[in-house]
C-alpha positions in Angstrom: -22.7 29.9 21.1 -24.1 27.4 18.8 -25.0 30.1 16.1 -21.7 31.0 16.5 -20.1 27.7 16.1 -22.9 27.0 13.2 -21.8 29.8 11.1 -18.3 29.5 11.6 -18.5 25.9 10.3 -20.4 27.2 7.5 -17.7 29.6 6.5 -15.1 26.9 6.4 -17.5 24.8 4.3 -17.8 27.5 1.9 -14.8 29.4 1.5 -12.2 26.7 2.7 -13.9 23.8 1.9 -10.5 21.8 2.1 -9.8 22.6 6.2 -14.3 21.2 6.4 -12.5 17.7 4.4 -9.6 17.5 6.7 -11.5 18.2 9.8 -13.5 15.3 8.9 -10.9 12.9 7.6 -9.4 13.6 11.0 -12.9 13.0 13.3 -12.8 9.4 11.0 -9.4 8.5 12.2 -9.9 9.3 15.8 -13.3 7.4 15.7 -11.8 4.7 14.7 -10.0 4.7 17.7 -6.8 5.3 16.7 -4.6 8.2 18.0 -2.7 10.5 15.7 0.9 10.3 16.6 4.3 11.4 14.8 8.1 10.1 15.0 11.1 10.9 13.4 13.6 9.0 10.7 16.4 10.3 10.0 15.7 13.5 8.1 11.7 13.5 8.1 9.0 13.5 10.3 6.2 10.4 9.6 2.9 10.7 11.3 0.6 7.6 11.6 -2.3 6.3 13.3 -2.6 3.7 16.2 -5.0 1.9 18.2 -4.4 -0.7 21.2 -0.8 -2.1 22.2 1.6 -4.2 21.7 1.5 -7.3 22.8 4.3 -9.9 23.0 2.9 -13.0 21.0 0.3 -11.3 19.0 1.6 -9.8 15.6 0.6 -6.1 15.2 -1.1 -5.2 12.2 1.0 -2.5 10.1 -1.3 -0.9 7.4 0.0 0.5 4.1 -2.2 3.3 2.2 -2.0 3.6 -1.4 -1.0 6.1 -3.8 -1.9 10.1 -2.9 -4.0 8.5 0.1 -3.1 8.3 3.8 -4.2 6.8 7.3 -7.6 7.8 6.8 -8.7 5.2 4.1 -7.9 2.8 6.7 -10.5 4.2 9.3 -13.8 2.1 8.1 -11.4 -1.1 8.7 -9.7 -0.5 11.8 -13.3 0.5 13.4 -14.2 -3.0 12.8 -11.1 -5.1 14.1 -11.6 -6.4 17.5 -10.2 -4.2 20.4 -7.4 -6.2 21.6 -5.5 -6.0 18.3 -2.6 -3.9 17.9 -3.0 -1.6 14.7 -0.6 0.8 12.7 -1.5 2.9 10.1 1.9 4.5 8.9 1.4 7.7 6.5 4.2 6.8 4.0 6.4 10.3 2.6 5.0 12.4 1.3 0.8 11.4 1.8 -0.9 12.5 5.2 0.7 14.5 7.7 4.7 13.1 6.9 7.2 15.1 5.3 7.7 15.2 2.0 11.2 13.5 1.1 13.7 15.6 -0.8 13.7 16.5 -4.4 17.1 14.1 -4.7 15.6 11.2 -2.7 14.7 8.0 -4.7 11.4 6.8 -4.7 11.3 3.4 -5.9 9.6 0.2 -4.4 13.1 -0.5 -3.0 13.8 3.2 -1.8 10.3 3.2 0.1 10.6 -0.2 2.3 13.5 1.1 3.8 11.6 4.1 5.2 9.2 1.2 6.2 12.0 0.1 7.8 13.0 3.1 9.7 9.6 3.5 10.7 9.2 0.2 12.1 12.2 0.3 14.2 11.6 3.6 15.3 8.3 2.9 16.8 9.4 -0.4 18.2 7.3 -2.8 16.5 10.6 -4.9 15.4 11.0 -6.7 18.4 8.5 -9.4 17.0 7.4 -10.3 13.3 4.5 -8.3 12.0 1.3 -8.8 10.1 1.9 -6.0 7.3 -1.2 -5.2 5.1 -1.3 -3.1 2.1 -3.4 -2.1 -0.4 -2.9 -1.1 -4.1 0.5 1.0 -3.9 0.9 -0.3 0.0 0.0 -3.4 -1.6 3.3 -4.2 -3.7 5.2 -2.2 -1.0 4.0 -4.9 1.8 4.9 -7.7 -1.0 8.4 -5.9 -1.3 9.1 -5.6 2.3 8.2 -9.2 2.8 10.9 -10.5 0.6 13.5 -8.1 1.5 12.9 -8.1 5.2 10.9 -11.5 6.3 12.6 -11.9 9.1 10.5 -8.6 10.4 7.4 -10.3 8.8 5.0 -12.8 10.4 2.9 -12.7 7.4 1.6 -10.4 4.6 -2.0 -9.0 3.1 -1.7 -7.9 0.0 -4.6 -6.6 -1.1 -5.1 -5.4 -5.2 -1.1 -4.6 -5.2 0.3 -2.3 -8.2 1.4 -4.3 -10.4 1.3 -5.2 -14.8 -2.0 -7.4 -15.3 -2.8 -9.8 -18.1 -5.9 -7.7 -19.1 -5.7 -4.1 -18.6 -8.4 -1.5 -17.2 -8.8 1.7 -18.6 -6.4 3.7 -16.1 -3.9 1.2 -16.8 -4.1 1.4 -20.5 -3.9 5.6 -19.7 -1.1 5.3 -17.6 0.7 3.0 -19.7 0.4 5.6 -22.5 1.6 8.4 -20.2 4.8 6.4 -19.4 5.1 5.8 -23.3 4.9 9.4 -23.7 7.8 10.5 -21.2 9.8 7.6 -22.8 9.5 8.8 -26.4 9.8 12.4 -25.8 11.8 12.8 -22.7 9.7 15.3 -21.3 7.5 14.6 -18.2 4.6 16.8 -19.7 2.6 13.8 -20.0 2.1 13.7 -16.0 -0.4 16.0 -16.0 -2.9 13.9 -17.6 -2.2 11.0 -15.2 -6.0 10.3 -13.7 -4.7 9.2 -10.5 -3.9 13.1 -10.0 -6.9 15.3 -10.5 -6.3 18.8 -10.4 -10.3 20.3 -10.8 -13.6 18.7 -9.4 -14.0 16.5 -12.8 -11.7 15.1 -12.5 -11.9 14.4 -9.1 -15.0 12.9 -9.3 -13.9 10.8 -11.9 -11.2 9.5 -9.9 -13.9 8.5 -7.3 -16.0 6.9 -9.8 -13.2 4.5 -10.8 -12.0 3.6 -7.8 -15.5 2.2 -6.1 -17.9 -0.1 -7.0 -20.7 1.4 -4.7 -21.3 5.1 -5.9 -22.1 7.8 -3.9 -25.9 8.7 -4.0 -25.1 12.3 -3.8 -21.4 14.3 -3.3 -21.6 17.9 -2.4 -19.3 19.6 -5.1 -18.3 21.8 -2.1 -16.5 18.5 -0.5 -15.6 17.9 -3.8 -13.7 21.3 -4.4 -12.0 20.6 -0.7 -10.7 17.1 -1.5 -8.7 18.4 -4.9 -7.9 21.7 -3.0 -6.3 19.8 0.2 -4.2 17.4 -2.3 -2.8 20.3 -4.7 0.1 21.5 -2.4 0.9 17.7 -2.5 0.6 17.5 -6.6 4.1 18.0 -7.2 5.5 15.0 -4.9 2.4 13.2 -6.0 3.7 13.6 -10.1 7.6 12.6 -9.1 5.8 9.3 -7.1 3.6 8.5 -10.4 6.4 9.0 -12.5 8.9 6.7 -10.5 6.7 4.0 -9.4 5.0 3.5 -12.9 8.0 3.0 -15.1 8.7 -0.6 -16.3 11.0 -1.6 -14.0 9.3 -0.6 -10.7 5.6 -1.4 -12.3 7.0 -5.0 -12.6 8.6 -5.3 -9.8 6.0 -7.8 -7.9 5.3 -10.1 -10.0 9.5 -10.5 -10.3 10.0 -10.8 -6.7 6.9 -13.0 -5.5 8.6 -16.2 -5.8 10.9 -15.0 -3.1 7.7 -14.0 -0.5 8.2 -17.1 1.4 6.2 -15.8 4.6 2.1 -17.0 4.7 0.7 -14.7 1.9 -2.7 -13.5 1.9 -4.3 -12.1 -1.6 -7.2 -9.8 -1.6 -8.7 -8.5 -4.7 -12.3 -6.3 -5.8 -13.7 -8.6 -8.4 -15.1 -5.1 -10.0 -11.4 -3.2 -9.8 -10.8 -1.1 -12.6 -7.5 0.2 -11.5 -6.1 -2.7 -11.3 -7.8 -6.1 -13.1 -8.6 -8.6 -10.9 -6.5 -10.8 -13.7 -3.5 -9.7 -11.6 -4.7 -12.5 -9.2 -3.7 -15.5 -11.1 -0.1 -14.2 -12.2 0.0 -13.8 -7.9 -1.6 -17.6 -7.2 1.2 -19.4 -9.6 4.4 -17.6 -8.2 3.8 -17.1 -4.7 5.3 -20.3 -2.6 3.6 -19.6 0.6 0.1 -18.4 -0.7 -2.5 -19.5 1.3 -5.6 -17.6 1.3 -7.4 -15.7 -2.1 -10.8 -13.6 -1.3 -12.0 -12.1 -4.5 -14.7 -10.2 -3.2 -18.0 -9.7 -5.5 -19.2 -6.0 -5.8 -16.3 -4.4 -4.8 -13.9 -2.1 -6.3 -10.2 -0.9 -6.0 -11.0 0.8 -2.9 -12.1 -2.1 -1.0 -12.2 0.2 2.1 -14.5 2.1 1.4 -16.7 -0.3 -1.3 -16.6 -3.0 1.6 -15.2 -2.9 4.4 -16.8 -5.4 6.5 -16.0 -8.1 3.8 -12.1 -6.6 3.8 -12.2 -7.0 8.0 -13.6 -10.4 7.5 -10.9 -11.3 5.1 -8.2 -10.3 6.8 -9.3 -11.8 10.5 -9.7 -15.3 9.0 -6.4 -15.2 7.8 -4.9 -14.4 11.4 -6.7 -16.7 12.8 -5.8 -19.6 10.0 -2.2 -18.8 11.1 -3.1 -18.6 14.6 -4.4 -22.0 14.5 -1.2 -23.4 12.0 0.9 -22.2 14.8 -0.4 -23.4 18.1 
């Protein structure tokens, strides 16, 4: 039986290397201790992730992936919150196991929170505020939410949110040039060279390179082959989300609306991001009114999550409990 089970495993690995990277991504969630759940909004279907209950008093924790990512980045995290926290990781349209929203459907900052919305009424969490955490693309969707909606909000994380900074990384400088490109020529040909969207192993593996701080010793280029083959029948959704999301208007978006964030405002940012420069933070620390925690945390990255995780748990629990201890 364990021969059997052996080789079996060994023929996903080789010949469908992406079912071996979702099998695992999956394991990660439920480790975590969340359970994989789904719910529907109007016309879609949104899966998500959740651990504990709620409880009246205590603001649940709703966690916001970033772009072409999903619940799982949030496993490393919500393995290290304490037990009798309430956690949510929604997987926004179109990443994860939701639905992909229609070809007419806008997708703009503004577009998205009211999915957010839907979701958060659908699953009940509206019946008291909510800690809402986001990072990079989640990020500026948690800061959008907040202003539009602070009613629903206790308080907000954001943590490196997608947004125009001072000084610009490479990826930004590349994606600025894509945008350019569609602008100029009215033609979306451009999207194809957008780094956030690898479409072979090299370029995967340069996606992974920019995005952490702490390198992987060694990356199998099996695993490597799954992760671009389990994100290509999401490439298409993936190029109209780039396109819409990184266009002037919804690219500045954040640093436009933060004066009106007026719930407590928590900033994260990887000193070593080069996605999204770190400078981003001190546009944030002079326009938000109700700012009252910053961790730039030393050698770390864009993905924080996965670069450091423990530091990102810290973070975030000292802010709850600052608020915890403003309110009692």
């Amino acid at each position: 039986m364990a021969t059997s089970l052996t080789a079996a495993s060994l023929l996903i690995y080789m010949k469908r290397p992406e079912m071996f990277v979702q099998g695992y991504m999956k394991l990660a969630v439920l480790v975590s201790g969340m359970r994989i759940k789904k719910v529907n909004i109007g016309d879609m279907t949104i899966a998500y992730g959740e651990r504990g209950e709620k409880k009246k008093g205590q603001s649940s924790i709703l966690l916001l992936h970033g772009f072409s990512a999903d619940k799982f980045m949030w496993s490393p995290v919500v393995g290290k919150l304490p037990n009798d926290l309430h956690v949510v990781a929604m997987d926004l349209p179109g990443h994860g196991d939701s639905d992909v929203p229609p070809d007419e459907e806008d997708l703009s900052f503004y577009s998205q929170i009211k999915r957010i919305k839907q979701f958060v009424v659908a699953i009940g969490l509206d019946s008291d505020p909510i800690h809402i955490v986001g990072l990079s693309m989640g990020g500026a969707l948690a800061g959008v939410f907040s202003a539009e909606y602070p009613d629903m909000v206790d308080r907000v994380t954001m943590m490196c949110p997608a947004m125009r900074t001072p000084i610009e990384t490479d990826v930004a400088v590349k994606i600025r040039e894509i945008v350019q490109s569609i602008l100029d020529t009215g033609k979306d040909d451009a999207l194809h060279a957008c780094p956030l969207i690898p479409k072979t192993p090299d370029q995967m593996q340069l996606l992974l390179d920019f995005a952490q701080f702490h390198k992987p010793i060694f990356m199998p280029k099996q695993i490597i082959q799954g992760a671009v083959d389990m994100r290509r029948p999401y490439n298409k959704y993936y190029y109209r989300l780039f396109k819409a999301l990184a266009m002037l208007e919804n690219s500045q978006l954040l640093e436009k609306i933060s004066d009106t964030i007026t719930v407590p405002t928590h900033l994260v940012w990887g000193e070593e991001d080069q996605v999204i420069h770190v400078s981003g933070a001190e546009i944030l620390k002079g326009k938000l009114p109700n700012l009252q925690q910053v961790d730039i945390i030393p050698r770390c990255g864009h993905a924080i999550n996965l670069d450091r995780p423990g530091a990102k748990t810290k973070s975030l629990l000292e802010f709850r409990k600052k608020q915890i201890t403003v309110q009692l």
